[in-house]
PyMOL CGO cylinders between C-alpha atoms (Angstrom):
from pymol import cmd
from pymol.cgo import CYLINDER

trace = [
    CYLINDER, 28.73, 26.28, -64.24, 31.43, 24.20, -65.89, 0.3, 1, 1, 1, 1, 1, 1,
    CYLINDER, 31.43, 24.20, -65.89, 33.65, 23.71, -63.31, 0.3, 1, 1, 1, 1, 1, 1,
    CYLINDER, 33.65, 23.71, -63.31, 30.71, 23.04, -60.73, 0.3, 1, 1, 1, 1, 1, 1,
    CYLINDER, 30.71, 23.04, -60.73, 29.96, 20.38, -63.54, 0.3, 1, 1, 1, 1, 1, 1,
    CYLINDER, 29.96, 20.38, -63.54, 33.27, 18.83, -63.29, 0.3, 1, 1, 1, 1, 1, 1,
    CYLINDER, 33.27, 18.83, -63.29, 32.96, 18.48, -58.95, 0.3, 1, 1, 1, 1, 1, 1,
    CYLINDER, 32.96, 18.48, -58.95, 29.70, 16.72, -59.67, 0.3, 1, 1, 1, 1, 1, 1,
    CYLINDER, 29.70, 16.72, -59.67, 31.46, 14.55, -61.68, 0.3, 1, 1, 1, 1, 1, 1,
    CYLINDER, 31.46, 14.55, -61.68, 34.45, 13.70, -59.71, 0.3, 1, 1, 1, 1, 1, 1,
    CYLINDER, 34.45, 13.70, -59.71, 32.26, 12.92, -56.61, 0.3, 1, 1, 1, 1, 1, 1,
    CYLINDER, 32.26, 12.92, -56.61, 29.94, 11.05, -58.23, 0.3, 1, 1, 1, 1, 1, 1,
    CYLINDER, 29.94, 11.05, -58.23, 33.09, 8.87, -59.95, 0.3, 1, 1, 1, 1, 1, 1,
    CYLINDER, 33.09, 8.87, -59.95, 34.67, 8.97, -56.06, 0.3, 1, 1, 1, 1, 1, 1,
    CYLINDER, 34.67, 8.97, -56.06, 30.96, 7.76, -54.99, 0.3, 1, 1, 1, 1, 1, 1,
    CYLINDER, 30.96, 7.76, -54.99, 30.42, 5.23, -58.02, 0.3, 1, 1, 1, 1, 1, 1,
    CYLINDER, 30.42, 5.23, -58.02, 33.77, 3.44, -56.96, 0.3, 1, 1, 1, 1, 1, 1,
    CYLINDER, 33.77, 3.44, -56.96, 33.03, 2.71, -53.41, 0.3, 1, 1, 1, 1, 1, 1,
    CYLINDER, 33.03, 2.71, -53.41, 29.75, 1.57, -53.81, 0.3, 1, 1, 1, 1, 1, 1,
    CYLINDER, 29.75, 1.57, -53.81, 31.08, -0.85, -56.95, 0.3, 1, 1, 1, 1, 1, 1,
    CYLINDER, 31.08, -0.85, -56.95, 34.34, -2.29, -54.37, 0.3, 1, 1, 1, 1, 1, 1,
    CYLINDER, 34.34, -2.29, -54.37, 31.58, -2.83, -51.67, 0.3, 1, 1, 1, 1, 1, 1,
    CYLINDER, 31.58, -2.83, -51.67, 28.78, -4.40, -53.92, 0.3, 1, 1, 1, 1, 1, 1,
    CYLINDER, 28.78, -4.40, -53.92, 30.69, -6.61, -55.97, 0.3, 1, 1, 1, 1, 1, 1,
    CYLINDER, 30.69, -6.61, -55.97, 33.01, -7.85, -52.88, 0.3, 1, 1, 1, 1, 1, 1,
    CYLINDER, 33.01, -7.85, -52.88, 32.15, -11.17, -52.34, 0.3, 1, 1, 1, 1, 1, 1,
    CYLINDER, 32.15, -11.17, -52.34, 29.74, -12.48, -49.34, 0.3, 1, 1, 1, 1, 1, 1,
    CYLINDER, 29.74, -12.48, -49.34, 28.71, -8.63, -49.01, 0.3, 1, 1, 1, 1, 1, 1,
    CYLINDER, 28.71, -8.63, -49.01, 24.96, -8.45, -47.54, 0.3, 1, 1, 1, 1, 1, 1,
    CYLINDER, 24.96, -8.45, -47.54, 23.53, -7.14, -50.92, 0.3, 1, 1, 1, 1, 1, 1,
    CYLINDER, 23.53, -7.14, -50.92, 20.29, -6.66, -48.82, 0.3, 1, 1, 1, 1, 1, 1,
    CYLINDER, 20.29, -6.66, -48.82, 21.70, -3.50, -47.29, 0.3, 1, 1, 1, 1, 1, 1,
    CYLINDER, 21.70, -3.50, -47.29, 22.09, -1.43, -50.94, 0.3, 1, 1, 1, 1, 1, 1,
    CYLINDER, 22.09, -1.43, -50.94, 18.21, -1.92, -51.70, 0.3, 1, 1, 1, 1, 1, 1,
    CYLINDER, 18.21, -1.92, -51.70, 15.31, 0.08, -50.42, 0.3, 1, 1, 1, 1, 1, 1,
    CYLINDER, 15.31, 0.08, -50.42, 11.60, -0.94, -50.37, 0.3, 1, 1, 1, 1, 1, 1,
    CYLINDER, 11.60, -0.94, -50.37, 10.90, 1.17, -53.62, 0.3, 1, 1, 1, 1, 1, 1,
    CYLINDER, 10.90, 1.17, -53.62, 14.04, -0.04, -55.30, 0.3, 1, 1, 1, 1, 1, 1,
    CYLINDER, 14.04, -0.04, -55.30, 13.32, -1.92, -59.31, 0.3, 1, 1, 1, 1, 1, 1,
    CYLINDER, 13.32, -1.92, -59.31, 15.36, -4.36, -61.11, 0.3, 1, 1, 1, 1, 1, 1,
    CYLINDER, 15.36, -4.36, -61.11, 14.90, -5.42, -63.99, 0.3, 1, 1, 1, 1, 1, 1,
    CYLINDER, 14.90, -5.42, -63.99, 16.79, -9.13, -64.98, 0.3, 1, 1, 1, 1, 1, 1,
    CYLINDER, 16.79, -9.13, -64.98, 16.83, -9.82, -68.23, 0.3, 1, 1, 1, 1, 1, 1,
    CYLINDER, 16.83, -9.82, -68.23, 13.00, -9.39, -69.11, 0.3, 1, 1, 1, 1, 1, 1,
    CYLINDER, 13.00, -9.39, -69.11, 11.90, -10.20, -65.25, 0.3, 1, 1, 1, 1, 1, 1,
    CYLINDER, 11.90, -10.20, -65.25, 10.96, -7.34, -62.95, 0.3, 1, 1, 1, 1, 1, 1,
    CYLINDER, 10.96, -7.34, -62.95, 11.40, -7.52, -59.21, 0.3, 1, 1, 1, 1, 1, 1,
    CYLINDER, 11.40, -7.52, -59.21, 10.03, -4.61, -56.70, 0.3, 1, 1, 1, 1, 1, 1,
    CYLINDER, 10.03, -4.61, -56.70, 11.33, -4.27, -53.43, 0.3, 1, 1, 1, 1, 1, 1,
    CYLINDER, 11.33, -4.27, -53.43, 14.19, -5.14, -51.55, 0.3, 1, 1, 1, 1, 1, 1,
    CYLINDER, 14.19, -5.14, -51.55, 12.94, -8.57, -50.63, 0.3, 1, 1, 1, 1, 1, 1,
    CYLINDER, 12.94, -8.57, -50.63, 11.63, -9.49, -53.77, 0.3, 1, 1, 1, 1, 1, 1,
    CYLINDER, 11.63, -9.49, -53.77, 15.22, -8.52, -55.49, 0.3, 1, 1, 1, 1, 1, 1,
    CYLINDER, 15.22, -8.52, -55.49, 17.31, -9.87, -52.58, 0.3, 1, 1, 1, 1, 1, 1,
    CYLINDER, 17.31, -9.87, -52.58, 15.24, -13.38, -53.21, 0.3, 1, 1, 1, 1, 1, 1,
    CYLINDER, 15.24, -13.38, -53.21, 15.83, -13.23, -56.99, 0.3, 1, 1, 1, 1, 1, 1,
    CYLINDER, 15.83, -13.23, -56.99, 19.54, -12.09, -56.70, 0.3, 1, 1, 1, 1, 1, 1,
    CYLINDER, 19.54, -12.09, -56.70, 20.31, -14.52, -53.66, 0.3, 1, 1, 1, 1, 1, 1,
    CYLINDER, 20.31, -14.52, -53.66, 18.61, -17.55, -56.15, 0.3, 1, 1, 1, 1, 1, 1,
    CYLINDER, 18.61, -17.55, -56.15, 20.83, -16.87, -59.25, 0.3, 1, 1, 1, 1, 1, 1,
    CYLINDER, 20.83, -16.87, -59.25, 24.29, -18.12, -56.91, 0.3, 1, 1, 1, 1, 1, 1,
    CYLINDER, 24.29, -18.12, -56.91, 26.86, -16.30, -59.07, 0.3, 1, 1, 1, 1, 1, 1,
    CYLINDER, 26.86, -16.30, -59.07, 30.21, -14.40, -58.16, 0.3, 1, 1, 1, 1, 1, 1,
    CYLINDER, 30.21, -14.40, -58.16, 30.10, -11.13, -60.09, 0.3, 1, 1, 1, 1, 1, 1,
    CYLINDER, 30.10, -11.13, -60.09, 33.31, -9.35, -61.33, 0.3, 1, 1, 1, 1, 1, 1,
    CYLINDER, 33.31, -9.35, -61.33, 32.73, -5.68, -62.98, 0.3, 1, 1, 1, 1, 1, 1,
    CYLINDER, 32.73, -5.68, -62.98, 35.80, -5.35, -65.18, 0.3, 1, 1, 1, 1, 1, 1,
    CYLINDER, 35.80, -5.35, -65.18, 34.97, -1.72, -66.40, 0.3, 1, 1, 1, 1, 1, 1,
    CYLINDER, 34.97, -1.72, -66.40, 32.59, 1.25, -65.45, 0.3, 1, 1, 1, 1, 1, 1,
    CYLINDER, 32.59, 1.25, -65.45, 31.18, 4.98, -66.10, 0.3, 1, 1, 1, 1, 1, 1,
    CYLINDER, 31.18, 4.98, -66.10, 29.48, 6.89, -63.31, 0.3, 1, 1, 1, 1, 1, 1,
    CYLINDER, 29.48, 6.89, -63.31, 27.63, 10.06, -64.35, 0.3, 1, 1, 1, 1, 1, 1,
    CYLINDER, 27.63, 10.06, -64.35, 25.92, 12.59, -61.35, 0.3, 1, 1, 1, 1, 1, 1,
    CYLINDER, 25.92, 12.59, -61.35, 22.36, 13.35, -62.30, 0.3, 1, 1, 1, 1, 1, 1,
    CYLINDER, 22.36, 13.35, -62.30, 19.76, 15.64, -60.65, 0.3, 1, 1, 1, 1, 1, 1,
    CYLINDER, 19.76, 15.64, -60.65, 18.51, 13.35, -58.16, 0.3, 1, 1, 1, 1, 1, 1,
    CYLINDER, 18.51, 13.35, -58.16, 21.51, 10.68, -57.95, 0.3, 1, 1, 1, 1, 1, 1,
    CYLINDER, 21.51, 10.68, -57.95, 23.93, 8.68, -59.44, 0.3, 1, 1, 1, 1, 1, 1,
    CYLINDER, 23.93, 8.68, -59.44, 24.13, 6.48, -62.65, 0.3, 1, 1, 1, 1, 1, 1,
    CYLINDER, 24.13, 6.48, -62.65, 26.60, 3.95, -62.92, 0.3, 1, 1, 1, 1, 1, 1,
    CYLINDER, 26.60, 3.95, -62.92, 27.08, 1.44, -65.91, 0.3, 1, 1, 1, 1, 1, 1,
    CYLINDER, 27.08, 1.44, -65.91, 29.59, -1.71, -65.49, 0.3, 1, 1, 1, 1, 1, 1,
    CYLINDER, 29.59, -1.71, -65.49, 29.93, -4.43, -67.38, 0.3, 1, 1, 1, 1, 1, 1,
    CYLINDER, 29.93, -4.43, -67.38, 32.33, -7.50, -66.73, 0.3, 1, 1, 1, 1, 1, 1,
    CYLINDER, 32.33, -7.50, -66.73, 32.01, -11.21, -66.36, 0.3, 1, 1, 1, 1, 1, 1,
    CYLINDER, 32.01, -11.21, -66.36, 29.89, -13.64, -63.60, 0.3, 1, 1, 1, 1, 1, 1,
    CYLINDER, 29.89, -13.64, -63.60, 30.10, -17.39, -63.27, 0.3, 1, 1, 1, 1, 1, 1,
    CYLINDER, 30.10, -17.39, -63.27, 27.64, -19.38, -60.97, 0.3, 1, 1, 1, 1, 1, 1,
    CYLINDER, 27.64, -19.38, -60.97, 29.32, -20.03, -57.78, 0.3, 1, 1, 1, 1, 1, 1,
    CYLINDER, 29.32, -20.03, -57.78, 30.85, -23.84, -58.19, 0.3, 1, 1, 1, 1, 1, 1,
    CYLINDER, 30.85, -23.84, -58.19, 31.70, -22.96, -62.07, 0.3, 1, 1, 1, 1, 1, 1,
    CYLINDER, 31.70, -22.96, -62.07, 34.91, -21.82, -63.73, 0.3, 1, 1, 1, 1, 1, 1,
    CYLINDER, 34.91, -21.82, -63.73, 33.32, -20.53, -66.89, 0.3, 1, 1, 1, 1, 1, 1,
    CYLINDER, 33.32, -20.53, -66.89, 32.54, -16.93, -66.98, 0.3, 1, 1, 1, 1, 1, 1,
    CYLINDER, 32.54, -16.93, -66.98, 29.93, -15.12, -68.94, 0.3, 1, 1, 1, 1, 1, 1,
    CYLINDER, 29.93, -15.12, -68.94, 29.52, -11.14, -69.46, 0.3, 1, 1, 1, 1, 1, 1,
    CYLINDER, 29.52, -11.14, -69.46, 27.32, -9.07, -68.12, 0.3, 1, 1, 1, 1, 1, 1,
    CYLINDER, 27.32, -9.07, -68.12, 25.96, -5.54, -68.45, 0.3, 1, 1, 1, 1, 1, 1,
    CYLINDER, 25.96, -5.54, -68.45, 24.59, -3.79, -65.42, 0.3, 1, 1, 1, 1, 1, 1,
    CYLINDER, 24.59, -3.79, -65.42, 22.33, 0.17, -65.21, 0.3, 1, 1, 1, 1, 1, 1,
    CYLINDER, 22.33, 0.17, -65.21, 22.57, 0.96, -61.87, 0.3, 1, 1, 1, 1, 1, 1,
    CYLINDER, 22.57, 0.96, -61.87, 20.59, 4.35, -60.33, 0.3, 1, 1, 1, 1, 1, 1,
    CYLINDER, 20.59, 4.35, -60.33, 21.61, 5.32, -57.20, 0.3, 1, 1, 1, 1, 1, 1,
    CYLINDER, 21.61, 5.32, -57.20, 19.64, 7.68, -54.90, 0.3, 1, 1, 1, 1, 1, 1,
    CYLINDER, 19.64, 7.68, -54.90, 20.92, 9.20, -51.58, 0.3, 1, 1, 1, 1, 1, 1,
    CYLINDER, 20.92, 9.20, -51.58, 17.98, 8.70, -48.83, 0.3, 1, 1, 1, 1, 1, 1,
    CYLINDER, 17.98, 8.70, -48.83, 18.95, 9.93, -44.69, 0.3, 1, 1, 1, 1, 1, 1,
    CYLINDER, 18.95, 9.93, -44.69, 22.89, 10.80, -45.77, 0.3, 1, 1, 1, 1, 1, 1,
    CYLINDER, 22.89, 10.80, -45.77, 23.40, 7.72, -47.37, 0.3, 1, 1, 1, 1, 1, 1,
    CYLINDER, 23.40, 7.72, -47.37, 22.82, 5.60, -51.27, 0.3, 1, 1, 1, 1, 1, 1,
    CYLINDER, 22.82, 5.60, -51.27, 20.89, 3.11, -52.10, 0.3, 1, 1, 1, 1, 1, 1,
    CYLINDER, 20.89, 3.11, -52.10, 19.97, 1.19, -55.85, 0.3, 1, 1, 1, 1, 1, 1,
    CYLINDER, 19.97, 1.19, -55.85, 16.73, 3.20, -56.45, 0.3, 1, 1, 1, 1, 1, 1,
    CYLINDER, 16.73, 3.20, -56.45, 16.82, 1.23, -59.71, 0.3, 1, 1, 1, 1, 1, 1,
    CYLINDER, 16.82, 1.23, -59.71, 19.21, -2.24, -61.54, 0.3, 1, 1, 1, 1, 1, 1,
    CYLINDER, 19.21, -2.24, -61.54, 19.41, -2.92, -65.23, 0.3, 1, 1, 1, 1, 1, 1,
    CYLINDER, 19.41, -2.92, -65.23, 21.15, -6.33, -65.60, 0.3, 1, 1, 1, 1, 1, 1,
    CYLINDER, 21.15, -6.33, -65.60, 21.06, -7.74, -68.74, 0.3, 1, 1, 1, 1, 1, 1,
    CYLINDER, 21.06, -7.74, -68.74, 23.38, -11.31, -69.82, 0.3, 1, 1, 1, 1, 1, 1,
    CYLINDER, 23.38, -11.31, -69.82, 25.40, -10.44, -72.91, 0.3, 1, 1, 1, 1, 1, 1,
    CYLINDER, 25.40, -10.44, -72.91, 26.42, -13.52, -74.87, 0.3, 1, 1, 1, 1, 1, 1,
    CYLINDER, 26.42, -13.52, -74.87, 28.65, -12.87, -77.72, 0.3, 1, 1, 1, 1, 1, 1,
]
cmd.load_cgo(trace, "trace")
């Protein structure tokens, strides 16, 4: 059981990365790692569906930069958390963020099933 464990855990760390390098790369079609019953939650705003989150997302115009992560398996995906630092596109300063992210694997590949992104200021 323990070592089965510790497989789950390496793949979903080996999984975690890629998806983080190809989400937070910038001009990446974000559109393509949401589904139609995917949640996120900004701040204290919740968006459902891919077009309602691509639209919210899309209007915010910031360049996101995860600095550090943890990526746990779980029954039915993936659970990353990241934090690092954004700044709205044009800008130099940077502010930090905290991001849930719940990944779920539909037809071979993931998608965000559900995104936690909260500002952190201080």
């Amino acid at each position: 059981m323990q070592s089965q464990i510790q497989n789950d855990i390496k793949t979903a760390d080996n999984i975690g990365r890629q998806f983080l390098q190809a989400f937070f790369t910038p001009n990446t079609d974000i559109a393509n790692f949401y589904g139609n019953d995917s949640i996120l939650t900004f701040e204290t705003e919740v968006y459902v569906g891919r077009d309602e989150i691509i639209g919210k997302l899309k209007n915010l115009q910031v360049n996101n930069v995860p600095n550090n992560y943890s990526v746990q398996p779980s029954n039915n995906g993936i659970l990353i958390f990241c934090s690092g630092n954004f700044n709205l596109i044009g800008e130099t300063n940077q502010m930090p963020f905290l991001r849930c992210i719940f990944l779920v694997q539909s037809s071979g590949s993931y998608y965000i099933k559900n995104d936690i992104y909260k500002i952190t200021f201080g």
